[in-house]
N, C-alpha and C positions, 0 to 999 in steps of 0.2 A: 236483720238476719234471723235472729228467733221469732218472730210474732208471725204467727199465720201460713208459715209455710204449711201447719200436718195437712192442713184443708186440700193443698197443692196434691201431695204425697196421697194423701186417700180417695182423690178424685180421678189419681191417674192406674192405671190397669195396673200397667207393668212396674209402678211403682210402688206399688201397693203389693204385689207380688213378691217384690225383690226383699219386701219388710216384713210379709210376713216369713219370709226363709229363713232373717235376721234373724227374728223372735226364735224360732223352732231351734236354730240353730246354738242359741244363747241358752233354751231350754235344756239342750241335753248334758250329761253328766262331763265327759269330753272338756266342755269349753266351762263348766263349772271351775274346773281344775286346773286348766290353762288361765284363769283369774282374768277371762275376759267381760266387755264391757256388753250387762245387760239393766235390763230395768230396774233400780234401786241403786244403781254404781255413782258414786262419785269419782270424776273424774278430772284430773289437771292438762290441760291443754298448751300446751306452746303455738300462738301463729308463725307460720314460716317465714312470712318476710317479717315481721315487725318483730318478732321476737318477745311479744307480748302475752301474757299469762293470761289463761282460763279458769275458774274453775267451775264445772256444773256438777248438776247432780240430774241422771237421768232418771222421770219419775213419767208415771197416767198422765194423760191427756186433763184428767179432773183437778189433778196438782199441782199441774204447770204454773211459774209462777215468772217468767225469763228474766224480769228485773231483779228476781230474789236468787238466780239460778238454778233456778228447778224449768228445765224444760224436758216437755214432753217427748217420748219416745218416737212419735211421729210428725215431730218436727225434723226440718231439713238436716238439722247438725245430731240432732239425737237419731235420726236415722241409720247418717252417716257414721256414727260411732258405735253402733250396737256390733257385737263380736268381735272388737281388734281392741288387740292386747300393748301394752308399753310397746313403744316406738312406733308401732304404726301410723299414717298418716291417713286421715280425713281429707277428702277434697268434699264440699261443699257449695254447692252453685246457689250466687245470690245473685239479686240484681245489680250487683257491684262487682260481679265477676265471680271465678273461681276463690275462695280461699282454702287453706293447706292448713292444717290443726296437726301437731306431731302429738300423739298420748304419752304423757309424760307419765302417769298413776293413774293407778285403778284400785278401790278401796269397794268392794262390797260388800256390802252391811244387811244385816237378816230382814232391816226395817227400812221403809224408807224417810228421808228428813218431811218433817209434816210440816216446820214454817221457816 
């Protein structure tokens, strides 16, 4: 589910589009202050049906690390989570179907985790 999808994401138009609105949207001051999720957030994840805990931390494509949970922004699930705030839910399309990520926390930190 993490590995390889941003390739997906930045090879396609409209998805490529939809992220960079993300980003802009993540950028302005508005959604600073609504403590939502942008590039450097750590965040806690619940899956919907298993009920099973997340936690990453969204970081550059150069930092990604998905085993360590540093995935990139422009991966499928860091996509899906940039600007939604506690409770909101993530749907994410893998080759295993839909999965549903509820945002449990969002912690944003000035730096981002380097290992």
């Amino acid at each position: 589910m993490l590995l390889k999808a941003e390739y997906r994401i930045l090879m396609d138009p409209i998805e490529l589009c939809l992220l960079l609105g993300r980003l802009e949207f993540c950028a302005n001051q508005t959604s600073r202050l609504e403590n939502r999720v942008r590039i450097g957030s750590k965040v806690i994840l619940k899956n919907i049906a298993t009920e099973e805990p997340l936690e990453l931390w969204i970081v550059n494509l150069e930092k990604a690390s998905p085993l360590k949970g540093l995935v990139s922004f422009t991966s499928a699930i860091g996509a899906a989570l940039l600007g939604l705030r506690c409770g909101d839910v993530a749907q994410v399309n893998t080759p295993y179907g839909v999965l549903k990520w509820q945002l449990i926390s969002v912690n944003n930190y000035s730096e981002n985790k380097e290992n």
